[in-house]
C-alpha positions as CSV (number, residue, x, y, z in Angstrom):
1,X,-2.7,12.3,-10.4
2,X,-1.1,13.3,-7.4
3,X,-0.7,16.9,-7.3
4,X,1.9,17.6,-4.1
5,X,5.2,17.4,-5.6
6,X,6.7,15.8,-2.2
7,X,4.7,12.4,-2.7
8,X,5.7,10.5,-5.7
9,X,3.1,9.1,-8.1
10,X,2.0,5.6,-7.4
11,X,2.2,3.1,-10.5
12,X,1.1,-0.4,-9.4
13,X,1.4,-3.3,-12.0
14,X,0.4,-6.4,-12.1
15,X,2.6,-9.5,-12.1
16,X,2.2,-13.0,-12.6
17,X,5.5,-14.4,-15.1
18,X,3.5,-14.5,-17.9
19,X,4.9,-12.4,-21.2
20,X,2.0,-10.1,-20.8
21,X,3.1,-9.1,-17.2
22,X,6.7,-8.5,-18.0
23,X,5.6,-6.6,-20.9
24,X,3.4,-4.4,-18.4
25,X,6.4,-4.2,-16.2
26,X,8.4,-2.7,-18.6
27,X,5.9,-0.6,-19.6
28,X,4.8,0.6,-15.9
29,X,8.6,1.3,-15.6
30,X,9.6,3.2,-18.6
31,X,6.1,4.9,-17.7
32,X,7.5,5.4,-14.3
33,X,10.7,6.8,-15.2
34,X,8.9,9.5,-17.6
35,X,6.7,10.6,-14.9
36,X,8.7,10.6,-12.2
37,X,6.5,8.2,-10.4
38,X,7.4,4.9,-8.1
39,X,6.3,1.7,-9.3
40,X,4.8,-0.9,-6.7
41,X,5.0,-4.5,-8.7
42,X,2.5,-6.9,-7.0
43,X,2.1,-10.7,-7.6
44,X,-1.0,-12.6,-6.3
45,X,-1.0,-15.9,-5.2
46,X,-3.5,-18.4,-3.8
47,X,-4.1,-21.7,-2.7
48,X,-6.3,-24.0,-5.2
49,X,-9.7,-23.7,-4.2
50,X,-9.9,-27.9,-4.5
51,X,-7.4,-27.4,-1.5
52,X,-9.7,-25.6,0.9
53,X,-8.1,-22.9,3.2
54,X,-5.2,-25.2,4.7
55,X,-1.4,-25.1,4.8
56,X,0.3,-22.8,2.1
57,X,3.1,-25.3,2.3
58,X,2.1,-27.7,-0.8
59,X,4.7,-30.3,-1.3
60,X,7.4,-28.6,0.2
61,X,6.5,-25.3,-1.7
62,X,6.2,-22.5,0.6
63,X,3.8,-20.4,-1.8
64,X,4.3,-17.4,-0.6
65,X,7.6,-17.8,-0.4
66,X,8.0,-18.6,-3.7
67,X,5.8,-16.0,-4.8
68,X,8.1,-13.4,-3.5
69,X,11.0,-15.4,-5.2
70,X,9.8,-15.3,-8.5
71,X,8.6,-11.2,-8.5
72,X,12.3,-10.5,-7.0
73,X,13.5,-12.1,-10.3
74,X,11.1,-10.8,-12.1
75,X,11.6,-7.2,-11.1
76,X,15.5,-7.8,-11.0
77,X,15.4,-9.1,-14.8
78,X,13.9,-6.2,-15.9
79,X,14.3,-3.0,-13.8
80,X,18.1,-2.6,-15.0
81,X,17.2,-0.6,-18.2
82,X,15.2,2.0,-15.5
83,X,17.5,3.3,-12.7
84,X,16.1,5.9,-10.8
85,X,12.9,4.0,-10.8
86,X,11.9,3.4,-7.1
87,X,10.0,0.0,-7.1
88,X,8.5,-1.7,-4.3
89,X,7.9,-5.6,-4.0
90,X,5.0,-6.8,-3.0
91,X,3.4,-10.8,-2.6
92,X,0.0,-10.9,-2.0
93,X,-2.8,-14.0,-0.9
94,X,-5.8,-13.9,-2.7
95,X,-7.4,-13.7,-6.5
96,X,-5.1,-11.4,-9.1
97,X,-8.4,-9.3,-9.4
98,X,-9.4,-8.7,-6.1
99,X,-5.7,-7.7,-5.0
100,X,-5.0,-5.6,-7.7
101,X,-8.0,-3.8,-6.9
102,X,-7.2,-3.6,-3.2
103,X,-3.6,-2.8,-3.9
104,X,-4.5,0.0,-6.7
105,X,-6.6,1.9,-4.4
106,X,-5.4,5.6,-4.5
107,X,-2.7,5.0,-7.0
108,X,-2.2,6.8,-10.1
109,X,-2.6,4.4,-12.4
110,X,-2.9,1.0,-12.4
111,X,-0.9,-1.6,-15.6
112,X,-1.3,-5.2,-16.0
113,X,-0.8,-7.3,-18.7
114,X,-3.8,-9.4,-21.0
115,X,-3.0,-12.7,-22.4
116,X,-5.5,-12.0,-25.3
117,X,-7.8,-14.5,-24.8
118,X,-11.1,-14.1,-26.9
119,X,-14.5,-15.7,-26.8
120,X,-15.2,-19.0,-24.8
121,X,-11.4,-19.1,-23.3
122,X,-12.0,-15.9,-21.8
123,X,-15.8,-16.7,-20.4
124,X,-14.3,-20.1,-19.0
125,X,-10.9,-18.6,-17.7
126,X,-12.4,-14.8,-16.5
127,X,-10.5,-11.6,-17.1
128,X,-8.1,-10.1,-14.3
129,X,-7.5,-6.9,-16.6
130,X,-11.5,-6.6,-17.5
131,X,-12.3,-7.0,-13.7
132,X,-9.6,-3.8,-13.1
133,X,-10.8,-1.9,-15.4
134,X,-14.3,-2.4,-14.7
135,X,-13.4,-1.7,-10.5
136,X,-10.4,0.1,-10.0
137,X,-10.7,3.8,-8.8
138,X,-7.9,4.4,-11.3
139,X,-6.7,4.4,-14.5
140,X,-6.0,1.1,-16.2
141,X,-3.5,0.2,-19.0
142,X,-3.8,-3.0,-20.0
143,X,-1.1,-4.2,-22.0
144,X,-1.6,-7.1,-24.8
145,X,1.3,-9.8,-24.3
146,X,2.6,-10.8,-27.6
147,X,2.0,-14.4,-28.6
């Protein structure tokens, strides 16, 4: 943890809409507001690999735009409980793992939410929050959504 009482501990947390990920929100921001630390929310977004490396205009549908949409209201819907709590916005291209990692890199601590899938759905779907914990080069919470 950050030891220099002028910079203020780094929280990022994971956010993708899903209950899990609000649930980590909340929890990176009560955390937050505990510790005195800021809270950097990050979504990651990507185009379908079946889509190749093109536009990230699909349909109309900036992606990144609406990526940054849906954190904002994300963040908005639940930060009111927390004032004081200093949290940054950020919309990221690329695999939720991978940019977590990236973004995590020397934070504090890093939250994101699980979904709680077991067994085959998990070896067919991956894990973002066994990838973190497996990589990050900081703590990991890992929040289990409720179903």
């Amino acid at each position: 943890m950050s030891s220099d009482g002028d910079v203020p501990r780094r929280i990022v947390v994971g956010v993708d809409g899903s209950v899990a990920s609000v649930q980590a929100l909340r929890w990176a921001l009560g955390y937050a507001r505990a510790a005195g630390a800021a809270v950097e929310a990050v979504i990651a977004w990507d185009i379908p690999s079946s889509m190749g490396y093109g536009p990230t205009v699909i349909e109309g549908v900036d992606i990144a735009t609406a990526a940054r949409e849906a954190l904002a209201a994300i963040v908005e819907g639940n930060s009111a409980e927390y004032p004081g709590v200093a949290v940054t916005q950020r919309a990221l291209r690329g695999h939720p793992a991978d940019v977590l990692i990236d973004e995590a890199e020397g934070a504090d601590l890093l939250v994101v939410g699980s979904h709680g899938y077991g067994g085959f759905a998990r070896a067919l779907l991956g894990s973002v929050s066994q990838h973190c914990i497996s990589h990050a080069d900081c703590p990991v919470v890992v929040v289990r959504g409720n179903r």
